[in-house]
C-alpha positions as CSV (number, residue, x, y, z in Angstrom):
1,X,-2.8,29.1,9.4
2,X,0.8,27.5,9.1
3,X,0.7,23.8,7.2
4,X,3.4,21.8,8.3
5,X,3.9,19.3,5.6
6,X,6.8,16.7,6.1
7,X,8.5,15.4,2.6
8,X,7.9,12.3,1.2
9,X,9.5,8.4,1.8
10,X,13.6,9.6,1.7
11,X,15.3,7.0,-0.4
12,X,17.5,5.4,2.5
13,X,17.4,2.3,3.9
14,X,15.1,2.2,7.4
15,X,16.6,2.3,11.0
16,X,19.8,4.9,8.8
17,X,20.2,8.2,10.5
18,X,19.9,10.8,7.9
19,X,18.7,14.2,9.9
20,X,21.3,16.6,7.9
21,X,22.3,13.9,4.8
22,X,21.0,15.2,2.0
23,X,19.0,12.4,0.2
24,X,16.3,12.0,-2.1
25,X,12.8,11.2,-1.6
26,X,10.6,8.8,-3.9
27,X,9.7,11.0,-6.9
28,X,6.5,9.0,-7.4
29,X,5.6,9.3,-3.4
30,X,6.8,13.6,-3.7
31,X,4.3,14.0,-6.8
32,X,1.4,12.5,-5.1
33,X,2.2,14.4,-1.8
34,X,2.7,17.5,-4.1
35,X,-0.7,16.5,-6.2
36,X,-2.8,16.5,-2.9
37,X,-1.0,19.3,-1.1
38,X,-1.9,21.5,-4.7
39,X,-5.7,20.7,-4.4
40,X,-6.2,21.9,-0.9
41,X,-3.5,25.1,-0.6
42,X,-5.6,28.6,-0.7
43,X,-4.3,31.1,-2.6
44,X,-1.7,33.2,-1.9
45,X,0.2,31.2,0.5
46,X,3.7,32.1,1.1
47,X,5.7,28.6,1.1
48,X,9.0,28.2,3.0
49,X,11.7,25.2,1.9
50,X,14.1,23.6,4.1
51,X,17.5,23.7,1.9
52,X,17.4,19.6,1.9
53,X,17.0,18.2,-1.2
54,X,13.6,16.1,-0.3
55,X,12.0,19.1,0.4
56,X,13.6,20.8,-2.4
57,X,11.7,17.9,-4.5
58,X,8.4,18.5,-2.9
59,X,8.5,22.4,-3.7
60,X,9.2,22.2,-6.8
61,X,6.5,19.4,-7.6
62,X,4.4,21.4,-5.9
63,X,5.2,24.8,-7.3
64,X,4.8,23.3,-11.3
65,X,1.2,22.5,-10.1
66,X,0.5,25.6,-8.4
67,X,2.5,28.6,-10.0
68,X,0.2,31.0,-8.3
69,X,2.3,30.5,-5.1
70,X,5.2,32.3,-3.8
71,X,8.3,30.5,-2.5
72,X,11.7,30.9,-0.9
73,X,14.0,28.5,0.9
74,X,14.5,28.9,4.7
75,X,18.2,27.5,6.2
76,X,16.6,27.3,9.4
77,X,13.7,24.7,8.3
78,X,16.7,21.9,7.7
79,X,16.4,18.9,9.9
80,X,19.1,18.6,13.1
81,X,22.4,18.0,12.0
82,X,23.5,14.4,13.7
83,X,26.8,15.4,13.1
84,X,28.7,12.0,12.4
85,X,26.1,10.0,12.9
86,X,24.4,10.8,9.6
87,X,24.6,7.9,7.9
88,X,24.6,5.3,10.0
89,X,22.6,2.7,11.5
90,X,20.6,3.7,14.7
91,X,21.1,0.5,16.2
92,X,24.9,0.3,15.6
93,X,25.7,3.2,17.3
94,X,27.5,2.3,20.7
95,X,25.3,2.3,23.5
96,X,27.8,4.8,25.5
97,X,27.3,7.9,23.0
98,X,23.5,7.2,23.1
99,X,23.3,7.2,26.8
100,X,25.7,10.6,26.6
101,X,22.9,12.0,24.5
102,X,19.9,11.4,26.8
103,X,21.9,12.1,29.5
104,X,22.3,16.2,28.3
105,X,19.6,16.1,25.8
106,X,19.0,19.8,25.4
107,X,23.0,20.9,25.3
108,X,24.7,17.3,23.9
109,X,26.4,18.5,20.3
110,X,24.6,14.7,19.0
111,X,27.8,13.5,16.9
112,X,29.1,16.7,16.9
113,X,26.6,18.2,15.0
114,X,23.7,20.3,16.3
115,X,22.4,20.1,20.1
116,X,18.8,20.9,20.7
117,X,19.0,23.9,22.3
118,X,20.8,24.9,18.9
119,X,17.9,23.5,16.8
120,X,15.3,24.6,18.7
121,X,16.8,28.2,18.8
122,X,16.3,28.4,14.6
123,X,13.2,26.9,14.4
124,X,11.8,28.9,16.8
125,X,13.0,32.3,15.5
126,X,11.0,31.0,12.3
127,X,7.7,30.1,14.1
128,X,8.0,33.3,15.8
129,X,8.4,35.8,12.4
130,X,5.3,33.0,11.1
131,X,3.3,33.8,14.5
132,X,3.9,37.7,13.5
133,X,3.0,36.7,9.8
134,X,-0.3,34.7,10.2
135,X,-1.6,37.4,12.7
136,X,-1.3,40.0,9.1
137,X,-3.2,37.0,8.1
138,X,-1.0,35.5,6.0
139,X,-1.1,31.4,5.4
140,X,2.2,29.8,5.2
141,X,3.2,26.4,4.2
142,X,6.7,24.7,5.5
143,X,7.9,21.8,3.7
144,X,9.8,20.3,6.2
145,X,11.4,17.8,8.1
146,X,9.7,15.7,11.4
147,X,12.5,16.9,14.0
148,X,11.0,20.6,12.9
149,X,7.5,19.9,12.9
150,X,7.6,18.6,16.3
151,X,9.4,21.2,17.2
152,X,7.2,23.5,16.0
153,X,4.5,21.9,18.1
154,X,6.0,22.4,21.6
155,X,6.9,25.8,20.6
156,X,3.0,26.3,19.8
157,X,2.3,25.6,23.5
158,X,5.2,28.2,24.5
159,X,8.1,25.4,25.5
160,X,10.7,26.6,24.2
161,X,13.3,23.5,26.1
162,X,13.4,20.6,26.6
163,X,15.6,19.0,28.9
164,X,14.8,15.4,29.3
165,X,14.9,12.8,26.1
166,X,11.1,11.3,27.5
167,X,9.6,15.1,26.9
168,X,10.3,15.3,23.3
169,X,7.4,14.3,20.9
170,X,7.2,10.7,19.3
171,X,4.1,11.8,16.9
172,X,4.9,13.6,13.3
173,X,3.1,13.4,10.4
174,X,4.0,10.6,7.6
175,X,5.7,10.8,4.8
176,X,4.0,13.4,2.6
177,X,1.6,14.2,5.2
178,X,1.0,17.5,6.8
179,X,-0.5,18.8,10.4
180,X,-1.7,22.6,10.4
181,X,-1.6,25.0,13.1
182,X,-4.8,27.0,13.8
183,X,-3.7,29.2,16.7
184,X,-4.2,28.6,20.5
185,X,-2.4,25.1,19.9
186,X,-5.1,23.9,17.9
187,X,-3.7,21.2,15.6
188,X,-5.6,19.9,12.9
189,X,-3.5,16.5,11.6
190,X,-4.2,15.8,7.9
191,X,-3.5,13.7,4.8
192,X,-2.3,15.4,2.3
């Protein structure tokens, strides 16, 4: 089983693009996430970190509760890079570069940053080495970003592109909320 568990409420005003910006999350929303994310965890499950500092916050609330489990940080769990768009409002971005975006979804460098095919590529070499791991039966744990667990859940069902802006997901989990993979692309979605 692989938990997909999204970090807590970033500190950051709404509608701001903040894929690659490293901000905080609430600390009193990351212990609670943390708090119920310790209660259900079996043992030794091997938990991955995105480099971001929210997650960073969730892993180590989460590792002072549960000691027992192993960690380590994982580059390629980070959320897409917007390039020069981090940081600034969605809806004052000219219309032009957004069209330019949907337009090449899959190669467009968004802001200069990352393209999808880009981000997909690292996610997916870590879903495939996690696919390897939970056949060993090993349970893992991401604490993550929504970009990657969305990701995560096309590559599940073997698309590994996508070319038109209308095919990638909407749905994530919350804030602090986590979705786990079963196998077969059986999702369960759950609060933490």
């Amino acid at each position: 089983m692989i938990w997909l568990v999204r970090h807590a409420q970033p500190v950051i005003a709404p509608g701001v693009c903040y894929g690659a910006l490293d901000v905080p999350a609430d600390a009193q929303a990351t212990r609670q996430a943390a708090l119920g994310l310790a209660q259900r965890l079996p043992p030794k499950v091997l938990v991955s970190v995105s480099p971001l500092l929210r997650c960073q916050q969730l892993a180590q609330a989460l590792l002072a509760l549960r000691p027992d489990l192993s960690h380590q940080t994982e580059a390629r769990l980070a959320e897409m890079n917007f390039g020069n768009w981090e940081g600034q409002r969605w809806d004052a971005l000219p219309p032009e570069v957004l069209d330019a975006w949907t337009t090449d979804f899959w190669r467009y460098r968004v802001g200069g940053g990352e393209c999808l095919a880009s981000f997909m590529g690292r996610v997916a070499q870590v879903w495939d080495a996690a696919a390897q791991a939970r056949l060993s039966g090993v349970a893992q744990v991401w604490l993550t970003h929504a970009g990657v667990i969305r990701a995560a859940r096309l590559l599940s069902s073997g698309q590994r592109q996508v070319l038109a802006a209308a095919d990638w997901p909407v749905a994530a989990p919350a804030y602090g909320q986590c979705w786990r993979y079963q196998g077969s692309s059986a999702w369960l979605e759950d609060e933490v």
